[in-house]
C-alpha positions in Angstrom: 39.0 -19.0 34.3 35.7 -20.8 33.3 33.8 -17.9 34.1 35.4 -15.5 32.3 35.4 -18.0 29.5 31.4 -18.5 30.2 31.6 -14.7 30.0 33.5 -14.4 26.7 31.2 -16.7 25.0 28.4 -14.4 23.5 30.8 -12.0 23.0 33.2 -14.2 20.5 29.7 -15.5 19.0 28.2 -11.9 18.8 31.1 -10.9 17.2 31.1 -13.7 14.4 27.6 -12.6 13.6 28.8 -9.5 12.8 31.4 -10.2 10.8 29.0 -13.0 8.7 26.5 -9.8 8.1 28.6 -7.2 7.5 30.8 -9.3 5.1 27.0 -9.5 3.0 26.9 -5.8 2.9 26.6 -4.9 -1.0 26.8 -8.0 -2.1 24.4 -8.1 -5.7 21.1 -9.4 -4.3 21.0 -11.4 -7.8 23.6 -14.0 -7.3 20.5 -15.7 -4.9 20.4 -19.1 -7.4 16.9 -19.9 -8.3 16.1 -23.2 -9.2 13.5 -22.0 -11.6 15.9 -21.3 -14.4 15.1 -22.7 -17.5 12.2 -24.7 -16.0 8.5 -24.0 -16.4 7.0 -21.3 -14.6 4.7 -22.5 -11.6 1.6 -23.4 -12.3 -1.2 -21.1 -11.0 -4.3 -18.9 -11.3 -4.6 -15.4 -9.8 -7.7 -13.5 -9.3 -7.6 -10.3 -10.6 -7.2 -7.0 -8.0 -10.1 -6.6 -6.2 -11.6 -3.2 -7.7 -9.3 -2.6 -10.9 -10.4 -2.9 -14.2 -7.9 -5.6 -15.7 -7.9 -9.1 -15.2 -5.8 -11.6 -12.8 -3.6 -14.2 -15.1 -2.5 -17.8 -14.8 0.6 -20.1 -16.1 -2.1 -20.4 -19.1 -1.4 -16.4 -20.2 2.3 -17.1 -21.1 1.8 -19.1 -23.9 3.3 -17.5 -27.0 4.5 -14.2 -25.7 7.2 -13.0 -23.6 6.2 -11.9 -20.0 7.9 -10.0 -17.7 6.2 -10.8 -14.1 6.9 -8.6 -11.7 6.2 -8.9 -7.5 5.5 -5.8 -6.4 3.4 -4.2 -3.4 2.3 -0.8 -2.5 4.6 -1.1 0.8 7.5 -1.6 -0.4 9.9 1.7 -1.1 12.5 -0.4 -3.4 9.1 -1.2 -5.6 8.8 2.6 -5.9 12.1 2.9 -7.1 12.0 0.7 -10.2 8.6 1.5 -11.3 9.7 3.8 -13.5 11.5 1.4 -14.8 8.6 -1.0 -15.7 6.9 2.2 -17.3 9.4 2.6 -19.8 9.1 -1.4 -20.6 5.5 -1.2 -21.2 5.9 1.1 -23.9 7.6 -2.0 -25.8 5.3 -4.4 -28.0 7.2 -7.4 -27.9 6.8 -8.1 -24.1 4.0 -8.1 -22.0 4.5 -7.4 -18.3 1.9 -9.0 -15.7 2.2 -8.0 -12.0 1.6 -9.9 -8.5 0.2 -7.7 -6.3 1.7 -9.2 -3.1 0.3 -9.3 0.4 -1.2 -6.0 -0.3 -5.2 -4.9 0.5 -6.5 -3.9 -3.0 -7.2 -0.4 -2.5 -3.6 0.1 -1.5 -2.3 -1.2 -4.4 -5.2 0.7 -6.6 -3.2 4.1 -5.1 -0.1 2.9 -5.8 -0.8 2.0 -9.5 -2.9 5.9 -9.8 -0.4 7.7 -8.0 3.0 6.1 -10.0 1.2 5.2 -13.1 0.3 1.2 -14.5 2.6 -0.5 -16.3 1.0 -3.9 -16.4 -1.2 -5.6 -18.9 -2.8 -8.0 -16.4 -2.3 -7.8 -12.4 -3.0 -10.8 -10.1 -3.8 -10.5 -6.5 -1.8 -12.7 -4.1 -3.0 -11.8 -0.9 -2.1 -14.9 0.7 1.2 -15.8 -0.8 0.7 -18.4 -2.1 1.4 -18.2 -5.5 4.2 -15.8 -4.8 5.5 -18.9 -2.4 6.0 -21.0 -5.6 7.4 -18.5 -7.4 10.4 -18.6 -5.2 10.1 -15.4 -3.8 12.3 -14.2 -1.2 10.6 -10.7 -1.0 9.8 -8.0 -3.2 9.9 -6.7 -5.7 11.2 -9.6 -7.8 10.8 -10.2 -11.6 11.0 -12.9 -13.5 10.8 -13.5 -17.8 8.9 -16.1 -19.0 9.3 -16.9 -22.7 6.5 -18.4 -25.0 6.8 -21.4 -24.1 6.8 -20.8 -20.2 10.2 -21.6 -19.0 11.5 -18.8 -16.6 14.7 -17.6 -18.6 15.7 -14.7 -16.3 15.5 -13.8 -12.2 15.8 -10.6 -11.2 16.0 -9.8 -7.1 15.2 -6.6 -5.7 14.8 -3.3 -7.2 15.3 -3.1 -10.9 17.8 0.3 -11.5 19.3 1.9 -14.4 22.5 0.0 -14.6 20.7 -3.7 -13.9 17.7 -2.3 -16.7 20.3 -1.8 -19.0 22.8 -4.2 -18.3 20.9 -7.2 -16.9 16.8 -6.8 -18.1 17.4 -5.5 -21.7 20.1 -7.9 -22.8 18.1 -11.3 -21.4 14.7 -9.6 -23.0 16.5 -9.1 -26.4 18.1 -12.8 -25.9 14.7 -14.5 -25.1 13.4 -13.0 -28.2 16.3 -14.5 -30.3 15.8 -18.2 -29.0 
């Protein structure tokens, strides 16, 4: 009997694993806390992308404006998917949108912003993580709005899409902007 039990083990853990993960499956990727909330936003200096005409930013460029940052790399498929997205923010005058290029070589991430179009005002290069590290990141894309006076007001995790950009980024853009 203590074999089979030795046997039956991995099995019963095996199993519990898979229940764990698949009870995850489409869960909203947002309900990750972050402690950031309504703190101020790391402080930091990024260089800008090696090659690109725009500059890199710091925790200094927030000051009086609202500033979507957004983690983004030229790897990543979901970033794909919500830069169209960020596109149609940019057009907007009352928020500025800065991007981390994460982890990415530069001239990658120069294709990616000619081939899908450049949304950002300023775009820092994080090649090492670092800054992306104290951000909270768990992977990207990620975005988080920071309000004039630097406190994070809003996290969003993973790809931004039509119902969260309506439902979720609008509203906590148009509420940041009342406060």
């Amino acid at each position: 009997m203590k074999k089979f039990a030795i046997y039956l083990l991995p099995l019963v853990i095996a199993g519990g694993l898979f229940a764990l993960f698949a009870s995850q499956i489409d869960k909203d990727p947002n309900l990750l806390p972050s402690a950031l909330i309504n703190k101020p936003a790391p402080q930091f200096e990024l260089p800008a992308l090696e090659g690109h005409d725009q500059p890199g930013f710091s925790t200094a460029d927030f000051e009086g404006q609202l500033t979507l940052v957004n983690v983004f790399a030229s790897w990543c498929a979901p970033c794909r998917d919500e830069h169209e997205f960020l596109i149609d923010l940019a057009k907007r005058d009352d928020v500025k949108i800065y991007g981390i290029n994460y982890n990415d070589p530069p001239e990658n991430a120069r294709s990616f912003l000619a081939e899908l179009g450049n949304p950002y005002d300023a775009i820092g290069s994080d090649r090492n993580r670092r800054v992306s590290l104290d951000w909270g990141v768990y992977g990207v894309p990620e975005s988080y709005l920071v309000n004039g006076e630097g406190l994070i007001v809003y996290k969003h995790t993973g790809p931004i899409n039509a119902e969260s950009y309506q439902k979720d980024l609008l509203p906590a853009i148009e509420a940041a902007l009342i406060n």
